[in-house]
N, C-alpha and C positions, 0 to 999 in steps of 0.2 A: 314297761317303757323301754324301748329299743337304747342303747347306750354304745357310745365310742369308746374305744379303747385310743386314750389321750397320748401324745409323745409328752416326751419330759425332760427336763436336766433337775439331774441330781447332785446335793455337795453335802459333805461332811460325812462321820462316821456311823454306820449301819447300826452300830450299838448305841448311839443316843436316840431321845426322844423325837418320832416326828414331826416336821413343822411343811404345813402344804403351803406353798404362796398361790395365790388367785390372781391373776391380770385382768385390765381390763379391757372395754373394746377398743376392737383395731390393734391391740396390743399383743405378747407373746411372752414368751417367757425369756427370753433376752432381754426385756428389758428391767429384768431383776434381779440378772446376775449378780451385779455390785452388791444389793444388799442382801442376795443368799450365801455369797460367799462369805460376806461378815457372820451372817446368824450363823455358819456353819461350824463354828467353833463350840456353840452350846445344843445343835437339835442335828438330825438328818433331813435336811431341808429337798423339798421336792416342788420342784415350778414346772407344772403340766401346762400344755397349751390349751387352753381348752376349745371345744368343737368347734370349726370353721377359721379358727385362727393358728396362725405356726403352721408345723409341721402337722396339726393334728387333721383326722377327715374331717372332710364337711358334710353335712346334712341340713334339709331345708326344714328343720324343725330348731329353734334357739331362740327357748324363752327358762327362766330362775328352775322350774323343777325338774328338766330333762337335764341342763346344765350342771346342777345338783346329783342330780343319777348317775354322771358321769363321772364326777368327784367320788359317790361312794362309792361304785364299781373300781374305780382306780384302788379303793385305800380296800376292797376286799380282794383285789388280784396281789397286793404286797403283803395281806396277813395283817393288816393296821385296824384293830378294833374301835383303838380311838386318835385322835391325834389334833393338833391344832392346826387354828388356820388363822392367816392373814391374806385381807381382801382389800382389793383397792377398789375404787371405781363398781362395773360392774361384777368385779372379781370378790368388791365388800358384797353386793347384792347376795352372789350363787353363797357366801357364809354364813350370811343371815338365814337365808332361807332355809339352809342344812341347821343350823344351830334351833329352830324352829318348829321343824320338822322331824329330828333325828337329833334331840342332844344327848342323849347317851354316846355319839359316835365322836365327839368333842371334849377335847382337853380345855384350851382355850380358846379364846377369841378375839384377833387384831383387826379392827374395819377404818379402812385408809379414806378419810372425804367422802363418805357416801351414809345416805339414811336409809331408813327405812320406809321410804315413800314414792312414787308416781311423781314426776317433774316432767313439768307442761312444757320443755323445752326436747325437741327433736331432733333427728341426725338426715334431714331429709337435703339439706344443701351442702354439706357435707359430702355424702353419697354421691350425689348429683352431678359435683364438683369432680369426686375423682373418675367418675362412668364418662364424663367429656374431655376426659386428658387425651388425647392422639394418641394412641400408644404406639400406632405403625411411623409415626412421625419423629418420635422420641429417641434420641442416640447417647443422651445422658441424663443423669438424676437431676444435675443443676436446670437443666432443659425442662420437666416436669415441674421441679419446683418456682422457676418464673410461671410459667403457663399457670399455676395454683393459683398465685400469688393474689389475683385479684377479686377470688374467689374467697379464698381462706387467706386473711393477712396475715397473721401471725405466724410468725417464723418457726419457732419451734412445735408447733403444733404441726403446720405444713412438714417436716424433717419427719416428727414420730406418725404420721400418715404414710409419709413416701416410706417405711421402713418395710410397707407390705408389698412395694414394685420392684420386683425380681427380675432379673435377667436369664433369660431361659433361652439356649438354641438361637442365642443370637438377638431376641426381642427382647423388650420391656412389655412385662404380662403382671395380673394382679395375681397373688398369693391367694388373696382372700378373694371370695363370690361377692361380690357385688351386687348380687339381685337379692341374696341371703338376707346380705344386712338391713338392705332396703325394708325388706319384708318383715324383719325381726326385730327393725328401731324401734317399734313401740312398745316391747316388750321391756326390751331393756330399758326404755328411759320409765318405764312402769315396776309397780313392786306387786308379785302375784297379794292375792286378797285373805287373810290370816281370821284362825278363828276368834274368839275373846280367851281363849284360855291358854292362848299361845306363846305366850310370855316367856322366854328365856333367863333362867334365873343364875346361869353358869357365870365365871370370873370374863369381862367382853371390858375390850378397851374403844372406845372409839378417837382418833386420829385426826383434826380437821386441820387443812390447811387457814391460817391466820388471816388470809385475802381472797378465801370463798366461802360461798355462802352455801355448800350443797348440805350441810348441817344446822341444825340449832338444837342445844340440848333438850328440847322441848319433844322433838320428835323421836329420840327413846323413849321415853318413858314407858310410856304402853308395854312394847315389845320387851326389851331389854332394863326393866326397872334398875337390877343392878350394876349396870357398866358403867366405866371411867367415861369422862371425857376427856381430852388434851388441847389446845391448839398449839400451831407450831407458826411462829410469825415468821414474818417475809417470806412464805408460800402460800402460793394456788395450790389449784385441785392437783396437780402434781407433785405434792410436798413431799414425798421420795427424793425424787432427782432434785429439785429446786434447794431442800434446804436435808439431803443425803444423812447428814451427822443428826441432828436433832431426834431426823425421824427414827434413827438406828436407838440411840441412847432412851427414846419413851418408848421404844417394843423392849427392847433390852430390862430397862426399868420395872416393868409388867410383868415378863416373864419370869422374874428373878424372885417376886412374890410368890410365896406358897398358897 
């Protein structure tokens, strides 16, 4: 399988253990700084952008096991036999998949709001929304973000979308491919199809936000018999940023276990 060579930001020191964070879609590795800088005091924290997103290249192929290839290529180009991961969103999917697939290559395992299943909800007016923004029209972000507005209501979600509309030679142009994602929403709101024996028996913590529903402990079981679960209240699917402290202190808490 053909694999990207990821861009990245990395924090902390080279002699501690490593900790890979995974983002999700439409997302980058900015927006994890905050809490890689914290982890960066106990692991050598590495936030790659993964394919078609950031800085990283695109390719019209992005679905859980190329995405996955990409991951370990990265951790066999630094010499990382094993190391952990924390996934959010689709970034929880590409760790299940690797922890599934390749758990020898796995220390542990943090998965941020997200299961291990197919959810019959899409990104197709999403997409749609931002391929109709004017962009030859657009002379500021606030200007994009009205234009969204009645499209996508919600505020901060419309902000961490506009994070992919760059300024380039004067225009307003999308970071991200747009026809990609189109073509690759079913993948990601899907969970590739696992054998019966596929079970991951490694230390996995799973992470729900308190006011989403993309979890029910019901749906580890199968895959992940042994994982934590957590919830964190007064968060959505974004319980990072929404509730920052909580979520730092239950990965912290995890990994402090032997």
């Amino acid at each position: 399988m053909e694999t990207i060579e990821l861009a990245f930001e990395e924090f902390g020191d080279p002699d501690h253990a490593p900790l890979i964070i995974l983002h999700g879609f439409f997302a980058s590795s900015r927006n994890w700084r905050q809490i890689a800088q914290k982890l960066a005091g106990r692991f050598h924290v590495y936030v790659p952008d993964m394919r078609n997103h950031g800085a990283s290249p695109h390719h019209p192929l992005m679905d859980y096991p190329a995405m996955t290839a990409d991951v370990l290529h990265f951790m066999d180009e630094r010499g990382l036999t094993t190391a952990s991961l924390l996934g959010h969103s689709m970034g929880g999917k590409i760790a299940m998949w690797l922890a599934l697939t390749f758990p020898n290559r796995l220390e542990k395992l943090v998965v941020a709001d997200i299961a291990p299943v197919s959810y019959p909800h899409n990104f197709d007016a999403t997409v749609l929304a931002l391929k109709a923004l004017p962009l030859a029209d657009i002379s500021n972000r606030k200007q994009a973000e009205t234009l969204l507005a009645p499209a996508i209501p919600e505020l901060s979600y419309r902000q961490f979308l506009l994070q992919n509309l760059v300024l380039q030679d004067g225009k307003y142009v999308w970071r991200v491919d747009l026809a990609i994602f189109h073509r690759a929403a079913p993948h990601i709101a899907a969970f590739p199809a696992t054998g019966q024996d596929a079970a991951f028996t490694g230390q996995a913590l799973f992470i729900a936000g308190g006011d989403s529903d993309y979890i029910k402990p019901d749906d580890l079981k199968s895959l992940f018999p042994k994982a934590a679960f957590s919830a964190i209240e007064g968060a959505g699917h974004w319980l990072h940023v929404q509730q920052p402290a909580a979520f730092l202190a239950r990965v912290e808490d995890f990994f402090s276990v032997k």
